[in-house]
TORLUM-625852 format. One record per atom (N, C-alpha, C): residue in three letters; x, y, z. Coordinates in pm, whole numbers, plus 50000, padded with zeros to 5 digits. Each point is the difference from the previous one (the first is absolute). Layout:
% TORLUM-625852
ALAXYZ;...
***
This chain:
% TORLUM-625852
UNK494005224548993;UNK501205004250072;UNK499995015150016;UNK500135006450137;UNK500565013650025;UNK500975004149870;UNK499555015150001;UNK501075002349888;UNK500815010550090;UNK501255007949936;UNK501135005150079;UNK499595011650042;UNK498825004349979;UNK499175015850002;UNK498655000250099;UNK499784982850016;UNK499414999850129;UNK500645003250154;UNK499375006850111;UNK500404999950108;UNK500174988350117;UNK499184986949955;UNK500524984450032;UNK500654995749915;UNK500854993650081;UNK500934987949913;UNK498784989150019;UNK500404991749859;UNK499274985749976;UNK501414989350124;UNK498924995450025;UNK500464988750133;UNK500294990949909;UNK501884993350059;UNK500474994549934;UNK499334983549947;UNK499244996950084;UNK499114988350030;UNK499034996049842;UNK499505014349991;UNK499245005249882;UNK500504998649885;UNK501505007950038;UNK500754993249857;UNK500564987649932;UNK500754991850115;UNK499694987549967;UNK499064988149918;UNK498655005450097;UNK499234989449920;UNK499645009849826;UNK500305010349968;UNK499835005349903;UNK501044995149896;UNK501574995650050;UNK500744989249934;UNK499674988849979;UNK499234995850089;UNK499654988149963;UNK498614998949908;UNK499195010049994;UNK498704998249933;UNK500495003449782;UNK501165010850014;UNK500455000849929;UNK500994989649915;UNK500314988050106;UNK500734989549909;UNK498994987049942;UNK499055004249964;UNK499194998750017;UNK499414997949851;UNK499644991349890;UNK499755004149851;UNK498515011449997;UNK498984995150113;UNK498785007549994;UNK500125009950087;UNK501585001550041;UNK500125015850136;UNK499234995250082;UNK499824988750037;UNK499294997050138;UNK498864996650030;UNK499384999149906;UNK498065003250006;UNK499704988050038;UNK500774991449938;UNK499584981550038;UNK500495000550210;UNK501265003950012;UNK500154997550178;UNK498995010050060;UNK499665014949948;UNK499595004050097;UNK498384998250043;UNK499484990549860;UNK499154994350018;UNK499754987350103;UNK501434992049987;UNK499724988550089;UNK500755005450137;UNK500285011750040;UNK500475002650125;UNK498165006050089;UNK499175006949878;UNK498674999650077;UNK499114988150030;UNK500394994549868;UNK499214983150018;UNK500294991850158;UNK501604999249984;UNK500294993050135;UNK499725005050119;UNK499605012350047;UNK499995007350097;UNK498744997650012;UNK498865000749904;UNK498834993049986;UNK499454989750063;UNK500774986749939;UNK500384988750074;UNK499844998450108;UNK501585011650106;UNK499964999150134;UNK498785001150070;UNK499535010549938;UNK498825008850085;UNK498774987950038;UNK499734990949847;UNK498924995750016;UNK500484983450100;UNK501174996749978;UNK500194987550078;UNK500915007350196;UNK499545011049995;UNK500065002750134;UNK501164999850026;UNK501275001949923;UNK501355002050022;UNK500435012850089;UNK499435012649905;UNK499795018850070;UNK498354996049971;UNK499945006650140;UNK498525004749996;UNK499495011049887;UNK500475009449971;UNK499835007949905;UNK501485003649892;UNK499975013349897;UNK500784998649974;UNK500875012750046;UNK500015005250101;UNK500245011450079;UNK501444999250071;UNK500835009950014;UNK501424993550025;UNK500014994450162;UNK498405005050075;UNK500354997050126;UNK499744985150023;UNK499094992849889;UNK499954986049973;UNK501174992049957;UNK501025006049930;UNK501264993549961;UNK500855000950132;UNK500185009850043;UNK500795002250129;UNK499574986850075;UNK498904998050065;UNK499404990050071;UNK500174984149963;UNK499975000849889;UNK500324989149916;UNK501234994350020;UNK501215010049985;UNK501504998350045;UNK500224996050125;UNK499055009050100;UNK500504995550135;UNK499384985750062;UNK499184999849946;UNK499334983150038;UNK500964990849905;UNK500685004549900;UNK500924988149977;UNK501214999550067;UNK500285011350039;UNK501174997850086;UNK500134992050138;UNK499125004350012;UNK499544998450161;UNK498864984050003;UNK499924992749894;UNK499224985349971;UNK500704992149900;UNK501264991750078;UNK499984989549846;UNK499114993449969;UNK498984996350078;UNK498814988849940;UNK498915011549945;UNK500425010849938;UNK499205010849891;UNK499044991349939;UNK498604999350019;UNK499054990249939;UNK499495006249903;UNK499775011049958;UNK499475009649847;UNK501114994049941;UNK499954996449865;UNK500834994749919;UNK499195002949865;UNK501085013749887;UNK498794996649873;UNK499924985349886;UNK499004998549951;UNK500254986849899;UNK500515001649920;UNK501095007449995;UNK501055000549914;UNK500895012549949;UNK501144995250007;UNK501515013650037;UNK499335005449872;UNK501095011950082;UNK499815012949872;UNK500704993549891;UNK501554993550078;UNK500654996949856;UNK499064991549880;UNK499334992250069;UNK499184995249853;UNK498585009349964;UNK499565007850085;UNK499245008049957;UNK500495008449881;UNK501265002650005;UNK500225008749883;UNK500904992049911;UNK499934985150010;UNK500264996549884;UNK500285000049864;UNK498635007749970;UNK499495003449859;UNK500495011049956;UNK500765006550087;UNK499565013249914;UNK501805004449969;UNK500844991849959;UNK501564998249924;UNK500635006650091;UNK501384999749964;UNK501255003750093;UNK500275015849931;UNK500895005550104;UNK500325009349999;UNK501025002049902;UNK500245009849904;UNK501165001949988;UNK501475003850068;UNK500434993250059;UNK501134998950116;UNK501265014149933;UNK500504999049883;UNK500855008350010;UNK499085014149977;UNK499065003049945;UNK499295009350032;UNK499795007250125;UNK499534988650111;UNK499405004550096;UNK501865003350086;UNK500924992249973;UNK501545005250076;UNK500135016249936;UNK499845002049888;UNK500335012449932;UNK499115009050073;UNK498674998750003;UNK499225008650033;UNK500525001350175;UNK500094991850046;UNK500685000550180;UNK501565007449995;UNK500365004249922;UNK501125009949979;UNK499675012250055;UNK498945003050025;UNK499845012549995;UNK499465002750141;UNK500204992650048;UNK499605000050154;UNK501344998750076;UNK501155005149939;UNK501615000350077;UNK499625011550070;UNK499615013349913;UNK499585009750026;UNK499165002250077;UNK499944997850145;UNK498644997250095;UNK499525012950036;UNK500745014649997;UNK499645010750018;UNK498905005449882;UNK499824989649932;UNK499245009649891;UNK498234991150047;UNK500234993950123;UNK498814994550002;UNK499844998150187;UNK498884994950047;UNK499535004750162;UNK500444981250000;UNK501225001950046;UNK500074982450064;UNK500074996650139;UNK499025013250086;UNK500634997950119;UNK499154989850082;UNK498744995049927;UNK499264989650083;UNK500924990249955;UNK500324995849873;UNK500854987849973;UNK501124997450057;UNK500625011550000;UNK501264992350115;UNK499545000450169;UNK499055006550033;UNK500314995850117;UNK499484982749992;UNK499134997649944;UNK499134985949984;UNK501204989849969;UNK500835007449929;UNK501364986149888;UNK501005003350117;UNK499915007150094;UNK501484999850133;UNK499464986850084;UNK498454999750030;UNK499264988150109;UNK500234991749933;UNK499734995949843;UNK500414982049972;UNK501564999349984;UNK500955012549957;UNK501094993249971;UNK500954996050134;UNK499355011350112;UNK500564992550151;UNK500124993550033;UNK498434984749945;UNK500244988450052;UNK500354992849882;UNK500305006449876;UNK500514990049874;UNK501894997550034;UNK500325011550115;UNK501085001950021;UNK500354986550105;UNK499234999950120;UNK499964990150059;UNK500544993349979;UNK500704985350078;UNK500004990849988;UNK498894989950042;UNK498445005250023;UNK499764993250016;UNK498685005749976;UNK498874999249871;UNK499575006949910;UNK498314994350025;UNK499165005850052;UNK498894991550050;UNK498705012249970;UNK499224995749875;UNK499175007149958;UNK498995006450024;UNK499994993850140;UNK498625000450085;UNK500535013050051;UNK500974998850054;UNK500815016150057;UNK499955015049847;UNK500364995149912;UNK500085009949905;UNK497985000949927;UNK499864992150015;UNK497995002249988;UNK499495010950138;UNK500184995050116;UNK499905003650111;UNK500515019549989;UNK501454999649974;UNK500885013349984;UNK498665009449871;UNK500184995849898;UNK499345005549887;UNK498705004650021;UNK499684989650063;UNK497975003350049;UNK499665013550059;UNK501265002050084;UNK500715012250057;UNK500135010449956;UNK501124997749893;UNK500375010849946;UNK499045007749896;UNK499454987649947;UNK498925001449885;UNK499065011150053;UNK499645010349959;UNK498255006050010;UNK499654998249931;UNK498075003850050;UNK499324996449888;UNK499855002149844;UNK500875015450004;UNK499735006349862;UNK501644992749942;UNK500624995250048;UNK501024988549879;UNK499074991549913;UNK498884993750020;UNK499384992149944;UNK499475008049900;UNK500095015650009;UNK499105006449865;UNK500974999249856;UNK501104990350028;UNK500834991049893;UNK500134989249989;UNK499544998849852;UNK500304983249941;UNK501214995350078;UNK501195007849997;UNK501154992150071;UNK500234989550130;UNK499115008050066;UNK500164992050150;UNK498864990050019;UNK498825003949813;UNK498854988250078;UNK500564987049936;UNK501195000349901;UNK500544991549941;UNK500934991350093;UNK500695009750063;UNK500554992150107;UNK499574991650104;UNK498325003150043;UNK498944993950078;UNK499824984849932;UNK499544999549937;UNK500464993749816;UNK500744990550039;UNK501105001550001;UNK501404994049987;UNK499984992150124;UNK500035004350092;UNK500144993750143;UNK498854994949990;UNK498865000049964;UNK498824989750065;UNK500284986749927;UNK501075002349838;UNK500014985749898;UNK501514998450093;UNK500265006950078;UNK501154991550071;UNK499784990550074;UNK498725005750131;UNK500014989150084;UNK498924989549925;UNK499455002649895;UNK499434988949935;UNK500934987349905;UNK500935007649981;UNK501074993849972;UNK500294985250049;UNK500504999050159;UNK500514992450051;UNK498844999650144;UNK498265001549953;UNK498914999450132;UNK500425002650096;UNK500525013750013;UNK500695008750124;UNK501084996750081;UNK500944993349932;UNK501654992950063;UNK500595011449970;UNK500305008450119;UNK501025005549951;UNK501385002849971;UNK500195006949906;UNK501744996749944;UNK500885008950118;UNK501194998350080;UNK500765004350012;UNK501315002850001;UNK501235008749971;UNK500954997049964;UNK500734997150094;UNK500914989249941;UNK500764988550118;UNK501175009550012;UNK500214998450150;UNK500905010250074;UNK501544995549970;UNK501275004250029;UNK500695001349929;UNK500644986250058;UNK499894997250132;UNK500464983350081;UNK498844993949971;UNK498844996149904;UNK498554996250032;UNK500644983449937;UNK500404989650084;UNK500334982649997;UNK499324996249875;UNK498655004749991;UNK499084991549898;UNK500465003649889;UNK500305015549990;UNK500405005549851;UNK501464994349939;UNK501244997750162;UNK501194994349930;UNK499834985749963;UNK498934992350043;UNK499434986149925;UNK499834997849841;UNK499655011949988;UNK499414996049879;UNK501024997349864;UNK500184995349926;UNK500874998449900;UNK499965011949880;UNK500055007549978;UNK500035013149931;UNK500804997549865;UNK500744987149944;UNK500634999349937;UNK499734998349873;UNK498684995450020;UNK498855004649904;UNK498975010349957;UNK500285005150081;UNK498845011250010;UNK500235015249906;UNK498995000149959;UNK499635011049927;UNK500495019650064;UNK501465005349928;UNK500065012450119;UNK499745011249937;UNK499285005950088;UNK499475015249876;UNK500845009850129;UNK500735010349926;UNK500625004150074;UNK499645019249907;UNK499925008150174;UNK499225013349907;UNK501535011850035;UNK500565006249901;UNK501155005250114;UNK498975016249978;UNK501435010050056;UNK499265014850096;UNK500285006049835;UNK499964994549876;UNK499105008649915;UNK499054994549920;UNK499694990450079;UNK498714998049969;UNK500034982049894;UNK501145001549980;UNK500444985949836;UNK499734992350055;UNK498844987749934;UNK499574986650071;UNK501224991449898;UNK500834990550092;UNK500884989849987;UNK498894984850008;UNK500204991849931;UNK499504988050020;UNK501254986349993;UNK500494996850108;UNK501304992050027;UNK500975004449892;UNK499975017050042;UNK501395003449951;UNK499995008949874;UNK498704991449910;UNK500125007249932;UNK498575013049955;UNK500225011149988;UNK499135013149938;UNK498724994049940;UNK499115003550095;UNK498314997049922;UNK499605015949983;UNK498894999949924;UNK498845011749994;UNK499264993750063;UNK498845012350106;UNK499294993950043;UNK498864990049953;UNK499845006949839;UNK498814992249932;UNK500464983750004;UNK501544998550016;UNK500584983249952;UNK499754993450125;UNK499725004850126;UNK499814996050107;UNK499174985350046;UNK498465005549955;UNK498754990549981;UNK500544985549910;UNK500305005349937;UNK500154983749864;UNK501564991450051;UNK500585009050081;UNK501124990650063;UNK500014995250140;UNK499075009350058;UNK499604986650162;UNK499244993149925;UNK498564999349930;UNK499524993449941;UNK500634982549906;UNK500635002349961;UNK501144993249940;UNK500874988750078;UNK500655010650103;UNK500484992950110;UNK498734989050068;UNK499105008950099;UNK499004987750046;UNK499744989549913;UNK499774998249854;UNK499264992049951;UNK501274991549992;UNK500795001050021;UNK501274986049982;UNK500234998050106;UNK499625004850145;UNK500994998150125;UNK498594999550088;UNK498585001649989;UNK498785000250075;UNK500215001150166;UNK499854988050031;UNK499974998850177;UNK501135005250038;UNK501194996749910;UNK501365000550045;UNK500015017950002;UNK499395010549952;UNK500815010649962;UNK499885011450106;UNK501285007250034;UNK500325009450096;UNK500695010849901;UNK498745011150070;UNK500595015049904;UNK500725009750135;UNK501315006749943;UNK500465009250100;UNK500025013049929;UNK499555010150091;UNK499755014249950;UNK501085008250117;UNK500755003249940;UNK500725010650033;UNK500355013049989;UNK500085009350093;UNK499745012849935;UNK501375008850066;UNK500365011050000;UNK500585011150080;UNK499215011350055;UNK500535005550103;UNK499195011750054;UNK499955012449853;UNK500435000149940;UNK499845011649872;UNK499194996149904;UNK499354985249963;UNK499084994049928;UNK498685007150084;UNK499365005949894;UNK498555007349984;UNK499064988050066;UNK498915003250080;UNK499034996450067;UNK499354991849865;UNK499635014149882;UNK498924993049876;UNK500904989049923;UNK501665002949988;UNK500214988849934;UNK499574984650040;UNK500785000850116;UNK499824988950129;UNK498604992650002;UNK498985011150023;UNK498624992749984;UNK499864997849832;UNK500375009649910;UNK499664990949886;UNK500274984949925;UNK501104994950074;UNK501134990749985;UNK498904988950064;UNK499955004350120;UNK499494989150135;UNK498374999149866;UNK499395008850046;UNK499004994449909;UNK499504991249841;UNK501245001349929;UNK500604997649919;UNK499744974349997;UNK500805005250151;UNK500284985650022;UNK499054996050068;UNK498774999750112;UNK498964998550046;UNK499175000049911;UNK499715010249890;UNK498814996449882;UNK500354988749958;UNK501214993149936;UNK500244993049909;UNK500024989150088;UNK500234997750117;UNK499354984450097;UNK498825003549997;UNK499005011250047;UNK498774999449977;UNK499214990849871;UNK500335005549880;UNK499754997849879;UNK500264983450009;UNK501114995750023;UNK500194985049960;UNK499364994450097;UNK499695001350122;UNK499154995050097;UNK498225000549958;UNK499665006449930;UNK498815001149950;UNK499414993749900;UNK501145000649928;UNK499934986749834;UNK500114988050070;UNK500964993750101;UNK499704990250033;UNK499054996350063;UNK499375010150068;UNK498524995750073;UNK498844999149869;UNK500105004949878;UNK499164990549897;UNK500134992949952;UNK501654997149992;UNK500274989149894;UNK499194988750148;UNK500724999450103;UNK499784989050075;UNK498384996250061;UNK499285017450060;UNK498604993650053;UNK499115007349923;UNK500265006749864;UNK498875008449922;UNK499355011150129;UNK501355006650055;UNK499295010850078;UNK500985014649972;UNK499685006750117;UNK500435013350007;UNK501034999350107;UNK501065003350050;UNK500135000150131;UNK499455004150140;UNK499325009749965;UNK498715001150070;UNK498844991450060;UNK499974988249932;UNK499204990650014;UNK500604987550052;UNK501294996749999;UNK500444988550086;UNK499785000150091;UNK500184982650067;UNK499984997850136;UNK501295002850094;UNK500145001050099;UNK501305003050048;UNK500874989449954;UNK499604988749990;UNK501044989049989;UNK500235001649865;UNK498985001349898;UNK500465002949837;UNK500885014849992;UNK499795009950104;UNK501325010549974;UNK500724996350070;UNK500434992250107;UNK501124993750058;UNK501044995549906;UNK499304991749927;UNK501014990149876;UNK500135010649858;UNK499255010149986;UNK500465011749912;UNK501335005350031;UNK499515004950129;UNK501175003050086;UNK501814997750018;UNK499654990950025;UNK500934987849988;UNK500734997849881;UNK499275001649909;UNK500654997349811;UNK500755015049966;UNK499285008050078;UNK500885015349962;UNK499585004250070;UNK501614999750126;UNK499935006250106;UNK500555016850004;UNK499495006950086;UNK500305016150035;UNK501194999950084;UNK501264995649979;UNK501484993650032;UNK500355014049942;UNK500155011650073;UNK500335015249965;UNK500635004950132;UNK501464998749958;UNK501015006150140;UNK500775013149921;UNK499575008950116;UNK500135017149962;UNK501005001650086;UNK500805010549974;UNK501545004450053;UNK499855014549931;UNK500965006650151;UNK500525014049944;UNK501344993150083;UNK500805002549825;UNK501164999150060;UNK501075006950029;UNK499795012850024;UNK500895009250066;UNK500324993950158;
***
């Protein structure tokens, strides 16, 4: 990290993942090992041609611009880094304290980058291909000379692997199909503008997040519908930490069932064997800003 006697500020981007390497029991050595491993990965199964930010850039815009994206790696980051334990969550909130103070650090690539997704998170009508498309954009090459944004590359590629490139969008505020649905069951994570995750009402930490969609699916499977709600004053990182939160944890149970049931990977099913994965724990995730 820049210190206060340098003539650069450390880029706020920088500091972040330095919260996070720090919540960390080994300070990080285990992720920042598997953040080179996976990038590794890409390179050699032809995901980025190299590992150069003008290869990630390219990478983004062919997903935006291709739902039938045929590079696919054999397997998400989220289980790539499986192994290597969870974060310490109130650590890593404590250590993100210190980023209220944004003058003490260069955040000006980050917000312009967090104004393009929260425009269309604002939307009513939220379509990823547009915010991949926007970012690819905004992104230069030298953003990639941070773990942060190759993590986010990361993130979105185990998205559209997620659901084999369906993509999610948020149902508009008259959208017929969404007032169909019976919600009376459904699971509501609600984020307000300081940030406090509510889970039907009542106060979660984010760490309680995982083990209670988790929880929920395994009693309610096919049946279960999660609603994420946020306000325009709820933080971009909370928001995505939340959302990711609940996508790992269908990930995860979608994967155990692909061994318990065909002794595979998800990676390795047939469409019709992830069809009926699918199906058992569905990606039933309706997002709202409800201002």
């Amino acid at each position: 990290m820049v210190t206060s006697c340098s003539p650069e500020k450390a880029r706020v981007e920088e500091v972040i993942m330095e919260c996070i390497y720090k919540s960390y029991d080994d300070n990080g050595r285990a992720f920042k090992k598997a953040i080179q491993g996976y990038e590794t990965l890409l390179v050699e199964q032809n995901i980025i041609k190299d590992k150069t930010g003008k290869s990630y850039k390219e990478t983004l815009m062919a997903l935006a611009q291709d739902n039938n994206f045929k590079n696919r790696p054999s397997i998400s980051f989220n289980s790539f880094i499986g192994d290597i334990g969870s974060l310490d969550s109130e650590s890593y909130l404590e250590c993100q304290k210190t980023l209220i103070d944004t003058s003490n650090y260069d955040s000006s690539r980050f917000t312009i980058i967090n104004k393009v997704v929260e425009k269309h998170m604002t939307s009513s009508d939220l379509n990823i291909n547009l915010i991949l498309s926007d970012n690819g954009t905004s992104l230069t090459e030298e953003d990639f000379d941070f773990d942060y944004y190759k993590i986010q590359t990361f993130k979105i590629l185990d998205l559209f692997e997620l659901d084999r490139g369906l993509l999610r969008t948020l149902p508009k505020a008259n959208d017929e199909s969404s007032k169909e649905k019976d919600l009376s069951n459904a699971l509501h994570i609600y984020i307000d503008e300081k940030n406090t995750v509510f889970i039907n009402d009542e106060k979660y930490d984010l760490k309680e997040v995982r083990k209670t969609v988790r929880n929920y699916y395994l009693e309610n499977t096919s049946e279960s519908i999660v609603t994420l709600n946020h306000k325009s004053g709820t933080s971009y990182a909370e928001y995505i930490a939340v959302q990711n939160e609940i996508t790992n944890t269908i990930n995860s149970l979608r994967e155990k069932l692909a061994l318990k049931l065909y002794k595979k990977d998800l990676d390795s099913l047939t469409r019709e064997e992830h069809t009926i994965i699918r199906e058992k724990y569905p990606l039933n995730l309706i997002e709202k800003n409800l201002d």
